[in-house]
GUVOFI-880382 format. One record per residue (C-alpha): residue in one letter; x, y, z. Coordinates in steps of 0.02 Angstrom, whole numbers, plus 32768, in hexadecimal, padded with zeros to 4 digits. Each point is the difference from the previous one (the first is absolute). Example, Ala and Ser with C-alpha at 12.3 -4.5 7.8 and 13.67 -1.06 7.14 Angstrom:
# GUVOFI-880382
A82677F1F8186;S804580AC7FDF;
This chain:
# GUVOFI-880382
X40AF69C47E19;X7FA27F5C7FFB;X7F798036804E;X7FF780937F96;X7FEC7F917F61;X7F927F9C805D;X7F8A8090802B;X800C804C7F5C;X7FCE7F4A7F9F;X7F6B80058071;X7FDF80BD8001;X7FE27FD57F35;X7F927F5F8018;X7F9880598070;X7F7C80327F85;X7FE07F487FC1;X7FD87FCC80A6;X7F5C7FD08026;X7FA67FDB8091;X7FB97F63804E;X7F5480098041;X7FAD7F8D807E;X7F388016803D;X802C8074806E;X809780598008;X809A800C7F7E;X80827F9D801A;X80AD807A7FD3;X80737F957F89;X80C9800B801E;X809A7FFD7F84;X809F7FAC802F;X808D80497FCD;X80AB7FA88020;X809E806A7FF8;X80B87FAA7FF2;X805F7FCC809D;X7F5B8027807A;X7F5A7F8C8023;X7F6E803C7F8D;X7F8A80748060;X7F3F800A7FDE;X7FC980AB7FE0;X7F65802A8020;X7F9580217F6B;X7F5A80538063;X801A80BA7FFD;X80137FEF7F4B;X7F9B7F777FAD;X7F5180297FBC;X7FEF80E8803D;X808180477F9F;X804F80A08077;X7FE280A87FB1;X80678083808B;X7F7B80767FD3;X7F557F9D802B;X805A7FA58089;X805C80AD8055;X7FA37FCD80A9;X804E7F5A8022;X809E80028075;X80B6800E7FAE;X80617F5B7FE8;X7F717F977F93;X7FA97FB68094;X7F777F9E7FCF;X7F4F80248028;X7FE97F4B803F;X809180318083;X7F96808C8037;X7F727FBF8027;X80577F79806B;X804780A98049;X7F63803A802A;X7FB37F568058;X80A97FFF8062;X7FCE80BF8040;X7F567FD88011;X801B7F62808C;X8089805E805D;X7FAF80988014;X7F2B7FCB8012;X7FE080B6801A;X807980627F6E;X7F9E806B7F75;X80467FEA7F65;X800080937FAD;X805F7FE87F5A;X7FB67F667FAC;X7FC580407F4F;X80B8801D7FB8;X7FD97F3F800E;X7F9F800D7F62;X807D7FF37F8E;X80047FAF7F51;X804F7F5B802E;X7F6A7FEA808C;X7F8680237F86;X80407F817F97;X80187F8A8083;X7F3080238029;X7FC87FF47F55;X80537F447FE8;X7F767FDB809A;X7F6880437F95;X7F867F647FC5;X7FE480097F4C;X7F537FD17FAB;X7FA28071805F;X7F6C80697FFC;X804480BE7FB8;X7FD68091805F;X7FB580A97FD0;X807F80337F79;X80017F337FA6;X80BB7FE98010;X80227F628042;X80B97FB28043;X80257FBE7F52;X7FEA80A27FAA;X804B806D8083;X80A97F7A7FFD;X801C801C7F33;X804780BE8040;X803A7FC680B1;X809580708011;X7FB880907FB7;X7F5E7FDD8060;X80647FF8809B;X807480937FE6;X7F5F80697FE4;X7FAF7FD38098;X808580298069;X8028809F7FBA;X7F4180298028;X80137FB880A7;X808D80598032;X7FD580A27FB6;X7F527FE6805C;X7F9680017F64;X7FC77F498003;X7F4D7FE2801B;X7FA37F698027;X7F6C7FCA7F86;X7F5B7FE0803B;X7FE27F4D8032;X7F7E7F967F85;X7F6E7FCA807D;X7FC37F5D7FEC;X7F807FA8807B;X800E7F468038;X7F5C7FAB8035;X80217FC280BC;X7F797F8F7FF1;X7F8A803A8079;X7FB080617F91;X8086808E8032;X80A980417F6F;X80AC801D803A;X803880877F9C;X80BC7FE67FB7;X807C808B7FC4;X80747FD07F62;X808880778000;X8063802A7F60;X80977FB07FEA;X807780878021;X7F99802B80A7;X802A7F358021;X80A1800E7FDA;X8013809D806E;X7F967FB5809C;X80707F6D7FE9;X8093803F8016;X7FC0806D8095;X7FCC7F79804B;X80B37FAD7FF5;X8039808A806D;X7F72800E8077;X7FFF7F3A8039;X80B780118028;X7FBB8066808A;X7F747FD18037;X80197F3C7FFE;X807A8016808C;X7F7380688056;X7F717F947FE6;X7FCA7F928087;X7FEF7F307FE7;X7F498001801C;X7FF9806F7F5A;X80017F747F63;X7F9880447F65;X807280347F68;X809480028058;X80A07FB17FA2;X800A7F2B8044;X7F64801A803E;X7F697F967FE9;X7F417FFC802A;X802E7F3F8038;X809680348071;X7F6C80848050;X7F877F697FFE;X80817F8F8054;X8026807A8099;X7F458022801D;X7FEF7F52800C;X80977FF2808C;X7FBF80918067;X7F577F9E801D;X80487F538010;X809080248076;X7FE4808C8047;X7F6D80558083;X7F96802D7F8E;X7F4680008031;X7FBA80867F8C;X800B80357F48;X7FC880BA7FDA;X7FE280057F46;X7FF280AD7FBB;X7FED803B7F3D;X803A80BF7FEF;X7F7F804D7F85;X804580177F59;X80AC8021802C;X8046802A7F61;X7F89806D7FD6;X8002807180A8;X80C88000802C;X800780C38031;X809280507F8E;X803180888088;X800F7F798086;X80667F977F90;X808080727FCE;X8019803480B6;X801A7F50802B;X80837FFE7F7A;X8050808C8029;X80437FB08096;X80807F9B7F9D;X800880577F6B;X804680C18019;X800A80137F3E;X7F9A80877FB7;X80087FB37F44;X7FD67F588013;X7F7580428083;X7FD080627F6E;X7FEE7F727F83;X7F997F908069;X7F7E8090802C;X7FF7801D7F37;X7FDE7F4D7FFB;X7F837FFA807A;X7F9D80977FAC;X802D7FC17F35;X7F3B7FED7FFE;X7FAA7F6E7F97;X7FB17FDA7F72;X7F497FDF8001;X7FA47FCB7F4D;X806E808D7FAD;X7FE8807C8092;X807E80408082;X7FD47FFE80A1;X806880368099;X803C7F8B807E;X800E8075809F;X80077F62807B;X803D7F3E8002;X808B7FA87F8F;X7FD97FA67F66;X7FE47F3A8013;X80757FA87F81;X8083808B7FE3;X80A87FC5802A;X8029808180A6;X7F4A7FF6803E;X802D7F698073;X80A9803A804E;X7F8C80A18039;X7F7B7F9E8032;X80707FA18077;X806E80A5804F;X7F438045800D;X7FC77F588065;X80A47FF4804F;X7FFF80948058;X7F3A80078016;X7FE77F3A803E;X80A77FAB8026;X80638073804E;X7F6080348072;X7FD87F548023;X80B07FCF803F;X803380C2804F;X7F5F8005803E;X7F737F8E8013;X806F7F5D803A;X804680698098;X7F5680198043;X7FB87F537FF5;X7FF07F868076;X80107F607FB1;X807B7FCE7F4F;X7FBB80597F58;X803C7FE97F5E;X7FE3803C7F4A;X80167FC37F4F;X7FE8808E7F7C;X80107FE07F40;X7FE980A87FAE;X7F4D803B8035;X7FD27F55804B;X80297FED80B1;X7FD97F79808F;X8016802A80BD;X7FFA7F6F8082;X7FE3802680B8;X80217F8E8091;X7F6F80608080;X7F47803D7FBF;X8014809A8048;X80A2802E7FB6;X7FB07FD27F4B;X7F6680608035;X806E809B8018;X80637FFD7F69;X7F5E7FF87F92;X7FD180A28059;X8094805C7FCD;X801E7FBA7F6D;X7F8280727FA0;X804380B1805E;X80B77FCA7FC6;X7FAA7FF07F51;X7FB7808F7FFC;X809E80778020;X804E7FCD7F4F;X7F53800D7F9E;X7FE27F39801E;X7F487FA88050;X7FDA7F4A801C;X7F8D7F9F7F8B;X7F847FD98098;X7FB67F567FA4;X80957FC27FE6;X8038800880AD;X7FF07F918087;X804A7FBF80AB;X7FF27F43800C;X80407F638080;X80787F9F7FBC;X809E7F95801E;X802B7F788055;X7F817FFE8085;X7F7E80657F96;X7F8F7F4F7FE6;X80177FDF80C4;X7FD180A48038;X7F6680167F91;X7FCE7F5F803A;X7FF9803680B5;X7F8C80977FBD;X7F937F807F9E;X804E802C7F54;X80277F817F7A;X808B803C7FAA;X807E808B7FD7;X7FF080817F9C;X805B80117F64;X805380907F97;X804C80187F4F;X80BB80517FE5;X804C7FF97F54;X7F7D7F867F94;X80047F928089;X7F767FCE808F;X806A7FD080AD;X7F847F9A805D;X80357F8180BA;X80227F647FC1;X80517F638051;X808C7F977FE0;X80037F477FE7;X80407FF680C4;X7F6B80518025;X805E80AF800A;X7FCA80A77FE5;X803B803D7F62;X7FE380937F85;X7FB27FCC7F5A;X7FF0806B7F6A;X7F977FF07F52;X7FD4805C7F73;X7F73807F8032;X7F7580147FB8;X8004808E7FC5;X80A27FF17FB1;X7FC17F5C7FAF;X7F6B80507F9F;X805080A07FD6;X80A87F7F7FB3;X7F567F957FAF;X7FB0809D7FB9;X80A280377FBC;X80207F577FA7;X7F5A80107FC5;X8007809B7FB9;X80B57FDE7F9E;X7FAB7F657FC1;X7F8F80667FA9;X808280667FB3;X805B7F7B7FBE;X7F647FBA7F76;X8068803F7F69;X80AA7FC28057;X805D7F6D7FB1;X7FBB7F748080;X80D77FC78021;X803980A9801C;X7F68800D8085;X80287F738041;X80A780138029;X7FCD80A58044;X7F847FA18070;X80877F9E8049;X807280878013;X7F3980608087;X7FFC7F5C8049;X80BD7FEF8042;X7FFA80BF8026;X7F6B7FC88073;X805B7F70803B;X80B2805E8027;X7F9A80718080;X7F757F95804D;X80507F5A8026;X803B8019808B;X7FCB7F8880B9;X7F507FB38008;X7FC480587F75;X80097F687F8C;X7F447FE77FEA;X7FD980B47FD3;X80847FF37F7A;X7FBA7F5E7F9D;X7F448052800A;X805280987F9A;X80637F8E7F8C;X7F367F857FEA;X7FBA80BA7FDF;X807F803E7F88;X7FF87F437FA5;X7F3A803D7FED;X801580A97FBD;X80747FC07F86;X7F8C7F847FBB;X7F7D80767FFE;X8068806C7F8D;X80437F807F99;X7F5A7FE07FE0;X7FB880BC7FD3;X808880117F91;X7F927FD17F5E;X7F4F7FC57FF2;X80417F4D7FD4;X80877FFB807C;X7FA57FC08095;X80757F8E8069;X7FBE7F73806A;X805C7FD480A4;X803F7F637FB5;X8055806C7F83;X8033808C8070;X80637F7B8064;X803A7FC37F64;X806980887FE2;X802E804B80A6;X803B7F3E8004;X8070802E7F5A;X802980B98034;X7FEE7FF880C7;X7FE48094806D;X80887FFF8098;X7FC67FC780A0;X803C805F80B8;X80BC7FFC8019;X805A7FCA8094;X7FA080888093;X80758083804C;X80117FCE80AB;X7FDB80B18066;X801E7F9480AC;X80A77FD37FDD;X801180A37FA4;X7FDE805480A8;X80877FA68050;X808180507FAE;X7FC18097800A;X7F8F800E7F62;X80A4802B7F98;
């Protein structure tokens, strides 16, 4: 009878719950009730607080209240005991409490999409917002918007063109995407580490750089697919996804995703191939589409083959093989452009090459009256033999240059914009660029290449201070003046990828 009250007291509290959110994920709060005679037990608040349960939106979850949280732990558990099931009835999983639980993970502050709604206006009607959408996904009426193209200068005189979704397409992809990666984490291989959850572009960094240092490695084929976003063949991809995914509806809402078209200066245009960059599901299907096309084929069926060790570091579209033997390199770069080509794919040829390096790399180019290695870029970062202060090999890394004048140009240009800008709220936003800058590229060795971006920066910005009004030119004596009064940070403490890579870059 206790426990009846007790249940009861809560079942009416319930509503004035709220939830507790963290960065990433909500943290479910519990309610202690204590009955007489009998230790107080913690019931657990998470299948109620925040989604309120309608029976009527929510008919496809199981009976019994089980939580949608629960369910997707379900689903991992299937997914590693059983690497080759099809899961065949995932979208009952969109339900109102994992659409709430997905739109708690949207950023706010951002750029609106076609229709102008952005998260702040689309949370003042939240539950009726949500209980709409999934009626209309349910019933099968819900249609994806058109994504808002916008294009990115790459700096090389070439644009990266950028989808923004609308928010209730975000919301949607996010919470497909919550089910998906419960899948296809287990299935993804370690060598795979862009936009994957506890993944990093330093942990993928840290075990390229143990591959060459401790292992045979000889030879580093560097390959660039050409414009993979762009070209990912819609028909392949949904094949590839139909091996783990049996489910006709959520099948369904991907393809309509995939074909939602895009907005070009006020005119629709058709997207009949590759997945939007910057939309919240494009990088889970960019990885099951390299995962099946690269990984998988390099482990099932390139390694078997070779003669020597080979190894590969992928992080999304960016991938580095290593070779132990020339000729088993040689080979791979052969085949590498026929696999391509099955799933709509081709090799950017000038940004592919085959070069010496390693640990003997400056000892065998010696012998064939060669200076010095070769040297390639992976992830802003130019990997060049270096040695030690024992006189050992070892792999050194620094900003490349490329990287460096596209990050300068972009300062440059942001500088501009900022004229009419209160100078302290710039500034502040200056330091916030410059740690940003430091967070990702101070990492071993690269110490010099981060100080010559901090003495370029410290030049824009007194060039802008002083454009900002004919009489406000600023001497250098002045300019250190006040970045002595209101400094600009310097380069933290570096991320060590070496001893990174010793635990296993996580």
């Amino acid at each position: 009878m206790a426990s009846r009250v007790c249940f009861e007291e809560w079942n009416k509290r319930r509503e004035q719950m709220t939830p507790r959110e963290s960065d990433d994920r909500i943290v479910p709060l519990k309610l202690e009730c204590q009955s007489s005679g009998s230790k107080s037990s913690n019931i657990d608040a998470g299948k109620a607080v925040g989604p309120k349960r309608d029976p009527d939106l929510t008919s496809t979850a199981r009976s019994g209240g089980e939580s949608v949280l629960m369910r997707l732990d379900r689903i991992t558990s299937r997914a590693e005991s059983q690497p080759e099931e099809v899961f065949d009835n995932l979208f009952s999983a969109l339900n109102y409490e994992l659409l709430w639980y997905a739109f708690r993970r949207l950023k706010r502050g951002k750029t609106p999409g076609v229709d102008g709604v952005t998260v702040e206006d689309y949370e003042e009607h939240l539950e009726a917002n949500l209980r709409d959408l999934l009626q209309r996904l349910h019933q099968g009426s819900y249609r994806p918007l058109p994504s808002l193209r916008k294009l990115i200068p790459k700096g090389n005189g070439k644009t990266r063109s950028l989808g923004i979704a609308c928010v209730e397409d975000k919301l949607v992809q996010r919470a497909m995407v919550m089910i998906l990666e419960r899948i296809y984490e287990v299935d993804f291989l370690d060598t795979s580490y862009g936009y994957r959850p506890k993944r990093s572009p330093h942990q993928a960094l840290a075990a390229l750089g143990h591959s060459i240092a401790t292992r045979r490695v000889n030879w580093i084929s560097d390959a660039d697919v050409e414009g993979f976003f762009d070209n990912v063949c819609h028909e392949r991809l949904l094949e590839l996804l139909r091996l783990r995914i049996g489910d006709p509806r959520m099948l369904k809402l991907i393809g309509r995703f995939l074909n939602a078209g895009v907005m070009i200066e006020g005119r629709l245009e058709a997207t009949e191939e590759g997945v939007p960059q910057g939309a919240i599901l494009s990088p889970l299907l960019a990885n099951v589409y390299l995962h099946y096309v690269l990984d998988k084929w390099f482990e099932r069926d390139v390694k078997p083959r070779l003669h020597g060790e080979a190894y590969m570091v992928r992080f999304a579209d960016d991938f580095i093989c290593c070779f132990e033997h020339e000729c088993d390199a040689r080979s791979y770069q052969a085949v590498l452009p026929k696999r391509l080509a099955r799933y709509s794919l081709s090799i950017a040829e000038e940004k592919t090459k085959l070069i010496r390096f390693g640990r003997f790399a400056r000892r065998d180019l010696q012998r064939l009256g060669n200076t010095a290695p070769e040297t390639f870029d992976f992830l802003g970062f130019t990997h060049y033999c270096g040695r030690s202060r024992a006189g050992r090999f070892k792999l050194k890394r620094k900003t490349s240059t490329k990287k460096l004048r596209m990050k300068l140009l972009d300062m440059r240009r942001w500088l501009q914009s900022q004229l009419s800008t209160p100078v302290g709220e710039m500034w502040q936003t200056l330091r916030a660029k410059l740690r940003g800058h430091y967070q990702y590229y101070s990492v071993n060795d690269n110490w010099p290449m981060l100080m010559a971006y901090r003495g370029k920066v410290l030049a824009l910005a007194k060039r802008h201070l002083s454009r900002r009004s004919q009489a406000s030119y600023v001497n250098w004596r002045q300019f250190y003046h006040f970045v002595d009064r209101y400094p600009l940070p310097c380069p933290p403490k570096i991320t060590d990828l070496i001893a990174m890579a010793r635990v296993g870059g996580r």
